[in-house]
C-alpha positions in Angstrom: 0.0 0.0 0.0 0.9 3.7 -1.1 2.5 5.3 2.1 0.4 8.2 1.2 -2.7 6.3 1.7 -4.4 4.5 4.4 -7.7 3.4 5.5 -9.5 2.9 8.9 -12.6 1.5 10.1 -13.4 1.8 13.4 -16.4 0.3 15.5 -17.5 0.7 19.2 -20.7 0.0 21.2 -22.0 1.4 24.7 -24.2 -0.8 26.4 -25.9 -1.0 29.6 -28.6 -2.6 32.0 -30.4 -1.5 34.6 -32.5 -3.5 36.9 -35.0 -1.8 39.8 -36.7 -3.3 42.3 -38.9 -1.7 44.6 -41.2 -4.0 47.6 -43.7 -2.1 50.0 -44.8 -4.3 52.8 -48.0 -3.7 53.9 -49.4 -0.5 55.2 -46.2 1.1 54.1 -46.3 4.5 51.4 -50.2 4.4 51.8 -51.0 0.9 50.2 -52.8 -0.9 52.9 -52.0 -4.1 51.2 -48.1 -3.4 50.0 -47.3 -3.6 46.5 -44.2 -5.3 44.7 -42.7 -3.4 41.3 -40.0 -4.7 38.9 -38.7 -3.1 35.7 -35.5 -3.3 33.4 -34.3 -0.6 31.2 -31.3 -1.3 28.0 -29.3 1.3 26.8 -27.7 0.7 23.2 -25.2 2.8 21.3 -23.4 1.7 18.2 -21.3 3.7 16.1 -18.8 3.1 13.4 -17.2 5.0 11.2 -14.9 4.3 7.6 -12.6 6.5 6.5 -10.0 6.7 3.5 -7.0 9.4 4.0 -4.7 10.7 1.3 -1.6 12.6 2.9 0.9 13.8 0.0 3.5 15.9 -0.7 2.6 17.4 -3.8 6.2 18.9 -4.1 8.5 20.7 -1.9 6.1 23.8 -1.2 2.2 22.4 -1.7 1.1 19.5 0.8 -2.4 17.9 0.4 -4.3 16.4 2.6 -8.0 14.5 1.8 -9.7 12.5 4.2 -13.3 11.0 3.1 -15.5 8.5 5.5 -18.9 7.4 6.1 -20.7 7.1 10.0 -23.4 5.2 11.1 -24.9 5.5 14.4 -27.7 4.0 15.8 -29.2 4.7 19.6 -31.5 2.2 21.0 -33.4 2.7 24.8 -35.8 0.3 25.6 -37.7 -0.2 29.0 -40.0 -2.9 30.5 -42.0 -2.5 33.9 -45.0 -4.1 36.1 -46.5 -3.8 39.4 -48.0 -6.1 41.7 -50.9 -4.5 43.7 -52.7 -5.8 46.8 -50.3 -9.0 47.8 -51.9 -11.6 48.7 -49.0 -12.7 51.2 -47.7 -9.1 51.3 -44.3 -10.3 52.6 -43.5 -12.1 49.5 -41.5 -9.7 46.7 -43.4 -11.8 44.0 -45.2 -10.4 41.1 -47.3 -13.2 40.7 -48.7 -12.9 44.4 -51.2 -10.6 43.0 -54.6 -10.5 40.7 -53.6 -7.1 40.3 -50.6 -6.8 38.0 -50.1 -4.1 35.1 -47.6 -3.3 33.4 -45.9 -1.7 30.3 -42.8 -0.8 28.2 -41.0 2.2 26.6 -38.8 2.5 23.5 -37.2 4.8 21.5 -34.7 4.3 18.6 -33.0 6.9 16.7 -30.5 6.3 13.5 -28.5 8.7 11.3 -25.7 8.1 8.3 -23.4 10.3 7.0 -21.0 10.8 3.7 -17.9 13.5 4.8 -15.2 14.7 3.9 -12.1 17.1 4.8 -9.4 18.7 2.5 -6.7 20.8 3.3 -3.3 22.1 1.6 -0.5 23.8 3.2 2.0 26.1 1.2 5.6 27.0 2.3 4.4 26.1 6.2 3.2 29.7 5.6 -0.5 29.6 4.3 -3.2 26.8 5.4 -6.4 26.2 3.6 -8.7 24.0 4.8 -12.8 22.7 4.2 -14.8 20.0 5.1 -18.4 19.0 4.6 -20.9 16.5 6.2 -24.1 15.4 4.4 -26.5 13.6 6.9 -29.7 11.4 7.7 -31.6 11.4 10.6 -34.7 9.6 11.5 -35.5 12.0 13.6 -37.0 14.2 10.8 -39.5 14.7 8.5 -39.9 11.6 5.5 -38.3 13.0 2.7 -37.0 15.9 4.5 -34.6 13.9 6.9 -31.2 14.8 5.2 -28.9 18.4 5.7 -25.5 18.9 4.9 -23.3 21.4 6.6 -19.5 22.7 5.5 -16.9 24.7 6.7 -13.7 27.0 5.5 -10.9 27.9 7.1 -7.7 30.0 6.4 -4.7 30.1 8.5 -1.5 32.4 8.1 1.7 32.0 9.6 3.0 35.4 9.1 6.0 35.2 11.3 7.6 32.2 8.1 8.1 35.9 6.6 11.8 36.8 5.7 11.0 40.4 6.9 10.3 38.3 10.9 13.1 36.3 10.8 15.4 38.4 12.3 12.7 39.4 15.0 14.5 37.6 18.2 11.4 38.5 20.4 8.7 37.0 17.7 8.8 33.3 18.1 5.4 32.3 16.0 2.8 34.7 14.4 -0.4 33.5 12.9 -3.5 35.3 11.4 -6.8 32.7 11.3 -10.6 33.1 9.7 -12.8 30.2 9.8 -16.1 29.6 8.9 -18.8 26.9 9.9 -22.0 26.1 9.0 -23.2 23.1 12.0 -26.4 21.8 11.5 -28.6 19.7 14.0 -31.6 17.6 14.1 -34.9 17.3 16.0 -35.8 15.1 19.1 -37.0 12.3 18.9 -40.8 10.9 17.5 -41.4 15.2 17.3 -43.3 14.8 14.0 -46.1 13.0 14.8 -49.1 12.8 17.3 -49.2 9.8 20.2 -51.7 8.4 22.5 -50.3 8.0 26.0 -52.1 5.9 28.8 -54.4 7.8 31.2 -53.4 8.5 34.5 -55.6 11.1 36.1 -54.3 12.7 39.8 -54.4 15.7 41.9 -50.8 15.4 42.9 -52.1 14.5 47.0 -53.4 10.7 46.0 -52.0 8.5 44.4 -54.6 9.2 41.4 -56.3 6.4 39.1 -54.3 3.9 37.3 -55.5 2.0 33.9 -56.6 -1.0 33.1 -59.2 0.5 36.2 -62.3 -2.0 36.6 -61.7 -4.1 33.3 -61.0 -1.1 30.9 -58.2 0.6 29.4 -57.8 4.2 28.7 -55.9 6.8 26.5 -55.2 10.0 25.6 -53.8 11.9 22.9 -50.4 13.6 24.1 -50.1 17.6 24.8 -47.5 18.2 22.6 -49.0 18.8 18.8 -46.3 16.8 16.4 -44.6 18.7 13.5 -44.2 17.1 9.9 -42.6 20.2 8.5 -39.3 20.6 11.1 -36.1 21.3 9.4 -32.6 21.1 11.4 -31.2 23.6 13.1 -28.6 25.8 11.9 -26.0 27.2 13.3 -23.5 29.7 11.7 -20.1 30.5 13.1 -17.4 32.9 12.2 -14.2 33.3 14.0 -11.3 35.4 13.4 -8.0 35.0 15.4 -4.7 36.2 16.2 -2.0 34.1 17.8 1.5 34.8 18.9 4.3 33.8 20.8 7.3 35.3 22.1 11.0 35.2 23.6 11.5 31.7 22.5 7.5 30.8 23.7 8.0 32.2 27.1 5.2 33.9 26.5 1.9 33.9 24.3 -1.1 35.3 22.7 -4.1 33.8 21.4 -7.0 36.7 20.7 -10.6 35.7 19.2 -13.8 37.8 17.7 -16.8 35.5 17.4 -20.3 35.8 16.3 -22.6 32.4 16.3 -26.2 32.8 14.5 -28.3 29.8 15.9 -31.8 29.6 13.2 -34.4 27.6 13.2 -34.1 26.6 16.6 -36.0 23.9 17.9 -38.1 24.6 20.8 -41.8 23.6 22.4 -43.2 26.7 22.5 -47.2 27.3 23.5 -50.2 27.1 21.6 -53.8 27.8 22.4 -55.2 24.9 24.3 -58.2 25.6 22.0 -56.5 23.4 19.7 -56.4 20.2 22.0 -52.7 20.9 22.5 -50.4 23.0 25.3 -47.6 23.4 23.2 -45.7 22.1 19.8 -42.4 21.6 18.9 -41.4 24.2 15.8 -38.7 25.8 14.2 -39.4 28.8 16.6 -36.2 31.1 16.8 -33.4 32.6 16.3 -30.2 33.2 18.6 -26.8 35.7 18.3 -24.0 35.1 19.9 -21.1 37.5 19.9 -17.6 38.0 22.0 -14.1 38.1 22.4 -12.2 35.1 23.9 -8.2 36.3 24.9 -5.8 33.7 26.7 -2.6 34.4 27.9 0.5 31.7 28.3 3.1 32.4 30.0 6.3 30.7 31.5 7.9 33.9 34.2 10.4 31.1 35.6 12.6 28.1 34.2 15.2 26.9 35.5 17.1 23.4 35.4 15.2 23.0 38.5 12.3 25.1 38.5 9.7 26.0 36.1 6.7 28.6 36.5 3.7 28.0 34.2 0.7 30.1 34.3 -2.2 30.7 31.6 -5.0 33.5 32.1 -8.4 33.2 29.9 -11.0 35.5 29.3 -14.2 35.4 27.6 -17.2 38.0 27.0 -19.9 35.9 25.1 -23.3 37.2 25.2 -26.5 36.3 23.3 -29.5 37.6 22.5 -32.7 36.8 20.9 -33.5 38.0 17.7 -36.6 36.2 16.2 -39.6 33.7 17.7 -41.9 31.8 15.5 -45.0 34.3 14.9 -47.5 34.5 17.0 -44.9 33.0 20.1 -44.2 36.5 22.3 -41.9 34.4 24.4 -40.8 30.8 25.4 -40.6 30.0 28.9 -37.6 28.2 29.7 -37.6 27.0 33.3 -39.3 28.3 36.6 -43.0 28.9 38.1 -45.8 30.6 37.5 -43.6 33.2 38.5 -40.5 34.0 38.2 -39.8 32.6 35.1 -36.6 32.6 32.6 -37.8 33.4 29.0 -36.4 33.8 25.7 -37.8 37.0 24.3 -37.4 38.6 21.2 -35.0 42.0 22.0 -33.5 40.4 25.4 -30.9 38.7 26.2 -31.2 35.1 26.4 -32.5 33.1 29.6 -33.8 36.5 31.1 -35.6 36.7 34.1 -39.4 37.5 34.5 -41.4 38.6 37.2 -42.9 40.8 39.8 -41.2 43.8 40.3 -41.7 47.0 43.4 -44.1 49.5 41.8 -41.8 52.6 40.6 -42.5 55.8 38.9 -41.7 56.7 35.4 -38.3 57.4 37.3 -37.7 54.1 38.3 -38.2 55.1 41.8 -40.0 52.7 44.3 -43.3 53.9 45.1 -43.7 53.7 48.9 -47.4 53.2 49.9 -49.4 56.7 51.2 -53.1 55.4 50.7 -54.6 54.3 53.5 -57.6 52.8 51.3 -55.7 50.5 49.6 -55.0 46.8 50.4 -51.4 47.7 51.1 -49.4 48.6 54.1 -48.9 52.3 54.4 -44.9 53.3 54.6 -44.1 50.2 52.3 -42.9 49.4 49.0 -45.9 47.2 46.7 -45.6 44.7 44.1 -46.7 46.0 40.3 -49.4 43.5 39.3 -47.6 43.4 35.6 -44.7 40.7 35.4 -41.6 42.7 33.9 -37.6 42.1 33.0 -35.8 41.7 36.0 -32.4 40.9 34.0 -30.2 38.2 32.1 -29.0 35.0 33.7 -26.1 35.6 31.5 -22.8 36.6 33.1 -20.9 40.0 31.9 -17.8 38.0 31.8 -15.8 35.0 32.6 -12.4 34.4 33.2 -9.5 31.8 34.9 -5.9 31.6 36.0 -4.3 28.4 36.4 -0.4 28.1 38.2 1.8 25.5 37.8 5.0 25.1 39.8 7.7 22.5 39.6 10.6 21.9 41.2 12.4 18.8 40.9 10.0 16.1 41.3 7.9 18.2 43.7 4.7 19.7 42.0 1.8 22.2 42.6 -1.3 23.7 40.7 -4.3 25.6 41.1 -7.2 26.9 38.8 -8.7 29.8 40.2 -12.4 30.6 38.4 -14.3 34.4 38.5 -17.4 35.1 37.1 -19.1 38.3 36.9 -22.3 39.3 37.2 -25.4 37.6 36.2 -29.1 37.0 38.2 -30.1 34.2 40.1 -33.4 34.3 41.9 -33.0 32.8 45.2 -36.1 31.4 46.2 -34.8 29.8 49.4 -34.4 33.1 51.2 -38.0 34.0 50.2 -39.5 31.3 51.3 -37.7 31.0 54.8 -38.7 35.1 54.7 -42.7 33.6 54.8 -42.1 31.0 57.3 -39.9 33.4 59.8 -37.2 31.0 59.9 -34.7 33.2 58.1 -32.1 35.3 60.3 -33.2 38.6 58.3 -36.7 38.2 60.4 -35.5 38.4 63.3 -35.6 42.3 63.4 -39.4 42.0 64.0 -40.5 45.3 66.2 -37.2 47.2 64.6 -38.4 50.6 62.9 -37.4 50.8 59.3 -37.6 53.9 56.4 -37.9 52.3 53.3 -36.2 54.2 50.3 -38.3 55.3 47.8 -41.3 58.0 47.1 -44.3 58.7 48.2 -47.0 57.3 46.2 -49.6 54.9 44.8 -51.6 53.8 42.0 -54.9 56.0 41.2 -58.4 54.6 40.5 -57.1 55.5 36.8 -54.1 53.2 37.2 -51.8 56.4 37.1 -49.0 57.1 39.8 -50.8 59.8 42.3 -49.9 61.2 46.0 -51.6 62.5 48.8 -50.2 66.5 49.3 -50.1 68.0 52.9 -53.9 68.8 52.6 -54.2 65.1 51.8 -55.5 65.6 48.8 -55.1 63.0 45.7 -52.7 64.7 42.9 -50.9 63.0 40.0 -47.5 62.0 40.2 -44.8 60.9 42.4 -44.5 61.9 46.3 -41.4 63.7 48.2 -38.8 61.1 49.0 -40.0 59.1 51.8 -38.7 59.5 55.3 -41.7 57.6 57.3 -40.3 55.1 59.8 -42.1 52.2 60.6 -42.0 49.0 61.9 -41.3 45.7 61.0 -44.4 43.9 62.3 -44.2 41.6 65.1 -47.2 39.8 63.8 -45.5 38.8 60.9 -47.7 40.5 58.7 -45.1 41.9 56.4 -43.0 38.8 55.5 -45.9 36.6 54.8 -47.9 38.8 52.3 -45.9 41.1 50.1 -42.3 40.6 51.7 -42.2 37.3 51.4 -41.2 34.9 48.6 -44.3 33.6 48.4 -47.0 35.8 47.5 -44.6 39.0 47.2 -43.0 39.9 43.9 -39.8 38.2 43.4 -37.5 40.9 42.9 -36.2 41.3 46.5 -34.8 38.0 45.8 -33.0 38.4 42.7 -28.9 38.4 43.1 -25.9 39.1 41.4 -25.1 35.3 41.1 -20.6 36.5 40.6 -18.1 34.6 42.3 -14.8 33.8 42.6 -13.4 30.1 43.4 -10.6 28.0 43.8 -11.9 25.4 41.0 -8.8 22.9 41.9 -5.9 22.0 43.5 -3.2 19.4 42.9 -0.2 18.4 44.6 2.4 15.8 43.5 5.7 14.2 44.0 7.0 11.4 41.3 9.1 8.8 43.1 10.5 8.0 39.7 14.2 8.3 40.8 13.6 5.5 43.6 12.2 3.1 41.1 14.8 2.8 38.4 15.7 -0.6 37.5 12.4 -2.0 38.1 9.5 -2.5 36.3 7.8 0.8 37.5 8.7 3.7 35.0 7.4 6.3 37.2 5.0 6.5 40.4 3.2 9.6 41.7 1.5 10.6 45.3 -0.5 13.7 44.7 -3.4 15.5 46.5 -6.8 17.2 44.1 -9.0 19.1 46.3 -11.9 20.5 44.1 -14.3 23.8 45.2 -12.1 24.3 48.1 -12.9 28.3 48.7 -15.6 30.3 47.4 -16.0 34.1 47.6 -19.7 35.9 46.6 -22.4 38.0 47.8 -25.1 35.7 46.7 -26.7 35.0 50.0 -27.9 31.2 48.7 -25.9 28.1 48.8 -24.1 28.3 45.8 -24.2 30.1 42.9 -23.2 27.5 40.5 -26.7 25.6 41.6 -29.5 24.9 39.4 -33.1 23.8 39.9 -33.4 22.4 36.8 -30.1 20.7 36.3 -27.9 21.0 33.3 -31.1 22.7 31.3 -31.9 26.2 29.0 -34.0 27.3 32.7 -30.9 28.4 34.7 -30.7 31.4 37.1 -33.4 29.4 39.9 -32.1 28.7 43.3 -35.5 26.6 45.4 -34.4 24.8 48.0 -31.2 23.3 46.0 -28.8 21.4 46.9 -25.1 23.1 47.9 -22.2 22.8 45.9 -20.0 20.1 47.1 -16.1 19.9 48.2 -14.2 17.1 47.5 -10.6 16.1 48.8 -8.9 12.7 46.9 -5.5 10.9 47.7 -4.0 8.4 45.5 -1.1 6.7 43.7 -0.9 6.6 40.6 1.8 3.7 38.5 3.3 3.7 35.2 4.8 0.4 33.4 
């Protein structure tokens, strides 16, 4: 075989099991008779992928470089249940010691194949071209509108192979980059059609009904209205770059511009339940991303002995939303009835909604002067209207990681900041409600709210009350009225709590600083030579070690909703861990 040309065909397979069993004895979680359930879920991936590569020196100047390949991947989940009801021996696990069994199975399957390629030439070390393409099936969309293809172009420069840099001592590399991509994805899974879905009517207190119920089965058409006209999502990238490296690559530079356009994005967005459906899964948006990403290498010290290494990233990426489907004002993303974080057309991506203080055109809080009114006089009051409250999004992020070395003796740390950015820490409102947070305890203290005097006029206008008390338009004089924090908890449990109050009290700059991770190591290499250990290492990783904020909840990092688009909602989470390990590691 040509040296220049070689193939490869790889293929791999994930697979697992998972078996659960659950037995209630009698009277236990409110089945008077017990119950016994079994089930057994299979995961499945297989992927392989075929590839042909050509790598030739088309003379002493031009290299080429073509790589073509095909993938197939298929994902297969498949689940099996059943549950005993009312044993008849209720301390036998058995499913058949019951006349009550029911059961059922889930599956889902999902395959895609794919033709692409990747071709690139490099002239004089100096100039780099490159472009690849992908051209794709999925099951997951539309018959006869299941494939996409997606390419890319990219352009390197290596300035600093120049004759007029040679001579430059202090510029070790120089490079100018432009790329272009063009990433395309597909839907979720069984999105195009409609499904029936067993009944299973509850209140959320019981344990609700449960089908087959007296000898007859039930279903229901699903919520979600399917789609037989998605297309993929598309997602276009361009990137220019600037790298460089100095004093022998003591030191070094790598500066990016971005700008990501996300359209067609797929998202469940609401419909009117006047249809039969709450929502349906469309080609409903489109995103912007821009920013700058700058990292910085750097090596202050090295010695025979000793060696310094440290590397400092920054990053500024914000998006926004620039397009919903039409009629679709906003999607929710994650949250309650309120707060919520939406996408909305004009705002920055995952922004928070909800109840705000009632303010003048200003943006002054209105502190309450009517005594007619359902609120309490000398306090701020919720506006009924749900309004922007902020992004999720942080202003920036950034890191700096350390290394030291000496001998066979090593340490290093990553130290993490983020700034700015909202989370809404529900928590805190809720322990305001129940009196159980330490802010509460100032019950009986007198307090001047700051604000204006004011409320909202049987017109809905902002009005006063003058020294005559009569009603006129507009904003008050700056409030100076003390009162007090009730000691009948009035106050926390209505509007200053998180409960039935508007949720703004409780929104925080979610910034932070951390120590991300720690390592130390020592290599015992040089007491192991002439043995059959080439090296062993005693080290120390401590992860989330210190944390510095002003968010007042456990953790900024948390999230209700997991790793999910609805971030920025702190409700009773759980805190971030620590975690300390020790170990030995060997190499043969």
């Amino acid at each position: 075989m040509n040296d220049w040309l070689s193939f490869n065909y790889k293929i791999g397979t994930d697979f697992w099991v998972k078996d659960v069993k659950n037995f209630f004895e009698k009277g236990s979680n409110g089945n008077p008779d017990g119950y016994d359930s079994e089930s057994t879920a299979t995961n499945h991936d297989f992927n392989a992928d075929f590839t042909a590569l050509i790598n030739k020196r088309l003379n002493d100047n031009l290299g080429f470089r073509l790589m073509l390949g095909n993938n197939m991947y298929q994902y297969k989940y498949t689940s099996t249940y059943a549950t005993a009801y009312g044993l008849s021996a209720y301390d036998t696990p058995n499913l058949i010691n019951s006349s009550d069994v029911k059961g059922g199975e889930s599956n889902a399957m999902k395959r895609t194949a794919a033709w692409y390629g990747d071709v690139s030439f490099d002239f004089m070390n100096m100039l780099y071209l490159g472009a690849t393409g992908r051209y794709e099936w999925s099951t997951t969309l539309p018959d006869g509108k299941n494939s996409f293809f997606y390419p890319s172009v990219s352009l390197g420069f290596v300035f600093s192979e120049l004759g007029a840099f040679q001579n430059m001592d202090f510029l070790s590399f120089g490079k100018l980059r432009a790329s272009y991509a063009n990433i395309a994805n597909d839907a979720a899974l069984y999105a195009t059609k409609n499904y029936y879905y067993k009944v299973g009517p509850g209140d959320g207190w019981t344990n609700g009904l449960t089908f087959p119920f007296l000898g007859n089965n039930a279903f229901t058409v699903g919520s979600g209205l399917g789609n037989n006209q998605l297309t993929p999502e598309n997602q276009k990238t361009t990137e220019l770059g600037l790298e460089l490296k100095f004093f022998d690559n003591r030191f070094g530079l790598d500066f990016a511009w971005f700008k990501n356009r996300n359209e067609d994005l797929l998202l469940y967005v609401p419909i009117a339940p006047s249809t039969g459906y709450s929502s349906q899964y469309l080609n409903a948006g489109t995103m912007e991303t821009k920013g700058m990403e700058v990292i910085l290498n750097a090596t202050p010290i090295k010695t025979s002995d000793f060696r310094w290494d440290l590397t400092l990233n920054w990053s500024n990426p914000k998006t926004d939303v620039i397009s919903l489907a039409e009629g679709v004002p906003n999607v929710f993303l994650g949250g309650f009835t309120e707060p919520q974080v939406r996408a909305v057309v004009g705002s920055p991506y995952r922004s928070l909604f909800g109840l705000k203080w009632t303010r003048d055109d200003n943006g002054n809080i209105l502190i309450n002067d009517d005594p007619n009114d359902n609120f309490m006089d000398g306090f701020p009051f919720s506006d009924p209207k749900m309004k922007e409250m902020g992004s999720v999004q942080p202003d920036w992020m950034g890191g700096l990681y350390n290394s030291f070395t000496w001998k066979d003796f090593s340490v290093s740390a990553l130290l993490q900041m983020k700034k700015g950015g909202l989370m809404w820490n529900g928590t805190k409102g809720a322990l305001y409600f129940f009196g159980t947070h330490a802010d509460t305890e100032n019950r009986g203290d007198e307090k001047v709210w700051q604000g204006v005097l004011g409320h909202i006029d049987a017109d809905g206008d902002v009005a006063h009350y003058d020294a005559n008390g009569d009603e006129v338009k507009g904003p008050g004089d700056v409030n100076t009225k003390s009162v007090v924090v009730d000691e009948d908890w009035y106050w926390w449990s209505g509007e200053g709590s998180g409960f039935t109050g508007p949720s703004e009290p409780y929104v925080e700059d979610s910034g932070w600083i951390r120590l991300r991770e720690v390592t130390v190591s020592y290599s015992l290499k040089n007491l192991l030579k002439k043995t059959l250990i080439s090296n062993a290492e005693v080290y120390f990783t401590g992860t989330n070690l210190w944390l510095k904020t002003d968010y007042t909840g456990v953790d900024p990092e948390t999230s209700l909703t997991g790793n999910s688009n609805g971030q920025g909602i702190d409700y009773f989470n759980n805190p971030g861990t620590k975690s300390m390990a020790f170990g030995l590691k060997l190499t043969f």
